[in-house]
Structure formats: structure tokens, C-alpha cells
C-alpha positions as CSV (number, residue, x, y, z in Angstrom):
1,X,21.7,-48.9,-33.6
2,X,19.7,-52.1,-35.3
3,X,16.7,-50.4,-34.7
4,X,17.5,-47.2,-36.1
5,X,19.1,-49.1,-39.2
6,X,15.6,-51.2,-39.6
7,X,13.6,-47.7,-38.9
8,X,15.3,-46.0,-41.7
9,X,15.9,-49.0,-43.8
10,X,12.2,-49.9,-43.8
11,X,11.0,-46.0,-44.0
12,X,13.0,-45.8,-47.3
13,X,11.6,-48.8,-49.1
14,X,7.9,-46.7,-47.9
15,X,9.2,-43.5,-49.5
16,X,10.1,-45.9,-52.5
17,X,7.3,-47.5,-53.2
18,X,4.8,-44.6,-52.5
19,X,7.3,-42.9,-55.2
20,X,5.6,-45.4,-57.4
21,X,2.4,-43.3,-57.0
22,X,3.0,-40.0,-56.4
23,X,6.0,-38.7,-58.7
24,X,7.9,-35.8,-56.5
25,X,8.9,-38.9,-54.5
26,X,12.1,-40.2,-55.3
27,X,11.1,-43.5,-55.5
28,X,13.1,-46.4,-56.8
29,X,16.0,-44.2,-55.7
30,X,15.2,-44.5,-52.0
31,X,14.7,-48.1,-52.3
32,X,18.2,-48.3,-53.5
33,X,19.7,-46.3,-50.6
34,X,18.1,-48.4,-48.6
35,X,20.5,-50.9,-49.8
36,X,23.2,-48.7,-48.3
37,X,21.9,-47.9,-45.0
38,X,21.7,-51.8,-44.5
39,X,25.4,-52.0,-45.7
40,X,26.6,-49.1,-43.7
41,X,24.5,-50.1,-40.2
42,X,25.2,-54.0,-41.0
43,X,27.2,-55.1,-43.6
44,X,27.6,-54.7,-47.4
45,X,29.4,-58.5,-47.0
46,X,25.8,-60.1,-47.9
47,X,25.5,-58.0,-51.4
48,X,27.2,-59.5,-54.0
49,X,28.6,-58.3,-57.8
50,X,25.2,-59.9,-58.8
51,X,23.3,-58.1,-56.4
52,X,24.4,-54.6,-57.6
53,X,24.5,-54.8,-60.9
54,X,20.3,-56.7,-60.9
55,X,19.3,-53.7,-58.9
56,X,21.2,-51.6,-60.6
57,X,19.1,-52.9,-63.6
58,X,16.0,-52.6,-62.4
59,X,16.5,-48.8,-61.5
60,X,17.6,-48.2,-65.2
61,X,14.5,-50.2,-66.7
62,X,12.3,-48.2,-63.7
63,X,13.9,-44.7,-65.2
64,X,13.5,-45.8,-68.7
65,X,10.1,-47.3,-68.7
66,X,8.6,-44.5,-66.1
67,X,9.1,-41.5,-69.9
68,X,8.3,-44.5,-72.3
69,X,5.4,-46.3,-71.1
70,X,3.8,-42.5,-70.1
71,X,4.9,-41.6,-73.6
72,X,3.3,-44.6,-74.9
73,X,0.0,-44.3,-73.9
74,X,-0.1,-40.8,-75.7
75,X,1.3,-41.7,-78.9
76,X,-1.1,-44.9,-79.4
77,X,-3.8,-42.9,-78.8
78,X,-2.7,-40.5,-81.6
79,X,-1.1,-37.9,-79.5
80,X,2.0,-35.5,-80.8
81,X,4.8,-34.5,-79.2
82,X,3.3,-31.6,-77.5
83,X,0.7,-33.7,-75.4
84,X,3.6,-35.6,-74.3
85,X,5.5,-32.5,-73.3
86,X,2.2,-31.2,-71.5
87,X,1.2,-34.7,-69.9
88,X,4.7,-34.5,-68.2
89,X,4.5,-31.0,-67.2
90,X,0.8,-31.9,-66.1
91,X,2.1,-35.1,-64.0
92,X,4.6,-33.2,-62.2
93,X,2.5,-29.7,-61.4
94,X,-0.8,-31.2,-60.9
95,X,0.0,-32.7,-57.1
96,X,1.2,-29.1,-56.1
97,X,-1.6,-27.5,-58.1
98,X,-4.7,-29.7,-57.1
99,X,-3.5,-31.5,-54.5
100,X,-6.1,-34.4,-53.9
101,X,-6.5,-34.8,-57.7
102,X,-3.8,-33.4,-59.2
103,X,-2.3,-36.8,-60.3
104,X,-5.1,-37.7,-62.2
105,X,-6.0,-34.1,-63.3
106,X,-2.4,-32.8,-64.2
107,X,-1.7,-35.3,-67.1
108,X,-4.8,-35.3,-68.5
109,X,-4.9,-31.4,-68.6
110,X,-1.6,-31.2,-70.1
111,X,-1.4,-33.2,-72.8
112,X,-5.3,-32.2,-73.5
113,X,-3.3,-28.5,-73.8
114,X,-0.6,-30.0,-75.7
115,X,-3.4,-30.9,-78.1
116,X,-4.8,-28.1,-78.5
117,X,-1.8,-26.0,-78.9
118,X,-0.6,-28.7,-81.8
119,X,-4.1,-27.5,-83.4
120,X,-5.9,-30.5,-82.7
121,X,-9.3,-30.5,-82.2
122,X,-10.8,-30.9,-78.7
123,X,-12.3,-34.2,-79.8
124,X,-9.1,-35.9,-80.2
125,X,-7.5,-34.2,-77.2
126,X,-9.6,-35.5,-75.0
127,X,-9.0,-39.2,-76.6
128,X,-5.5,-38.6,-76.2
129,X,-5.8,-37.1,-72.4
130,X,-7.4,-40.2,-72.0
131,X,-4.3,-42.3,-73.5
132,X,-2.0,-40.1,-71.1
133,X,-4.0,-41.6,-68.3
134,X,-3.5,-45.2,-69.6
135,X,0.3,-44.7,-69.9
136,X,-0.2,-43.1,-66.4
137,X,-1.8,-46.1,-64.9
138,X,0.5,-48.6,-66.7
139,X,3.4,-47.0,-65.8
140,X,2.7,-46.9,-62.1
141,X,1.8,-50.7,-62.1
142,X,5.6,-51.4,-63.8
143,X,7.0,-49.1,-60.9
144,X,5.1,-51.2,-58.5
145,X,5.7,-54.2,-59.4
146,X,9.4,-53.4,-60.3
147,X,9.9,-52.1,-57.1
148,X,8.8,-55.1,-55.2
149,X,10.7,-57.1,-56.9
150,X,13.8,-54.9,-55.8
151,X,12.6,-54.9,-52.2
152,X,12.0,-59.1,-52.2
153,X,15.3,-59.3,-53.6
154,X,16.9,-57.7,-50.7
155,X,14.8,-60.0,-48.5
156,X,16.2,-62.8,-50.4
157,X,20.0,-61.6,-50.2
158,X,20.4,-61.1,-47.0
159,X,18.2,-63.9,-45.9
160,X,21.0,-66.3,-47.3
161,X,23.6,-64.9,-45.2
């Protein structure tokens, strides 16, 4: 049974951190089950108050920052609400719509759509498709490094015990 527990616990934290990536994964989400799979195949006796309530955190902040920093990137580059709306849509239909570029392709499409349908001009749609790729790009590297960070501390906690 400790290999099965490792096996699963160590798949999760994979499905986690490729979440980062690609969206339809559920990402920081199976990095915190993980967390319960050790508990229920070991013991929840090396997690602490401290330990629940940090990753508990760090999901929050990873949920938070994952609409904010994508809205972000629109915005600064001048983008209205509708780019945002159609840079989400675009991140989450573009894998399933163009699967080996559709991550790239679907937020730029959408809010580049969004745009246009606010009665921008294509000019500045495509200056704000690009910003929807920045907040695209930043936002992934906050989920990565965020999600590290949960994994190591994991490491950490039940290393001490």
C-alpha cells in the first residue's frame, strides 16, 4: 500500500503542476489532494494547523491571481471588459479547439474578438491580444512557482517527522 500511496501521491502533484500549463487540469487542486492521499495512506499526524491553513493560502492566492494577473495583462494594454470576457473563453476553448496551439491561439483570438465586438479597431485588438498573452505567460509562471512552493512544503513537513 506505500507504493500505491507514493504512485498516486506523486501522479497528483504531476496533474498539479501540468494544471499550471494547461487550464482543464485541475491543478493546484490536485496538488492539495495529494495532501490527503498522504494523510489517508500514512498519516495526517505530520500536518499541522500551520500546514493547512499556508496551503490553504496559497490555493486562494493561485485562484485569485490565475483571473487577475490574466485580466491584468489585458487591461494595461488598454483592453475592455469584453477582451477579457473573450480571452477567458478563448483560454478555455482553444485546447479543445486547436489542440496543439490552442493555448496560445485561444486567448489571443478571444479577446482580439472581444475587441472588435467593443468596436475597437483591429489595430488595438491585436495590441491587446498581445497583452492577453502577457497576462497568459505571467500568470502561468505565478502557478508554477506557487505550486512548487506547495509541493517543497510538503517535502519539508513531513520530512520533519
Amino acid at each position: 500500500m506505500t507504493i500505491l500511496g507514493w504512485i498516486l501521491i506523486i501522479a497528483l502533484f504531476a496533474i498539479g503542476l501540468a494544471g499550471a500549463v494547461y487550464p482543464i487540469l485541475p491543478g493546484a487542486l490536485a496538488i492539495y489532494l495529494a495532501f490527503f492521499v498522504y494523510g489517508w495512506f500514512f498519516s495526517f499526524d505530520s500536518f499541522g494547523p500551520f500546514f493547512w491553513i499556508a496551503q490553504t493560502l496559497i490555493v486562494v492566492v493561485l485562484f485569485i491571481a490565475d483571473y487577475v494577473v490574466g485580466a491584468w495583462g489585458v487591461k494595461k494594454f488598454g483592453g475592455s471588459r469584453a477582451s477579457v470576457i473573450g480571452s477567458t473563453i478563448g483560454l478555455i476553448a482553444g485546447p479543445f479547439v486547436i489542440p496543439a496551439f490552442g493555448l496560445l491561439i485561444g486567448p489571443f483570438l478571444g479577446a482580439f474578438i472581444g475587441e472588435l465586438i467593443a468596436g475597437e479597431k483591429a489595430g488595438k485588438a491585436v495590441k491587446v491580444s498581445f497583452g492577453a498573452l502577457l497576462g497568459l505567460f505571467s500568470s502561468t509562471v505565478v502557478k508554477i512557482i506557487l505550486q512548487i512552493v506547495m509541493v517543497v512544503l510538503f517535502f519539508i513537513w513531513i520530512g520533519r517527522y
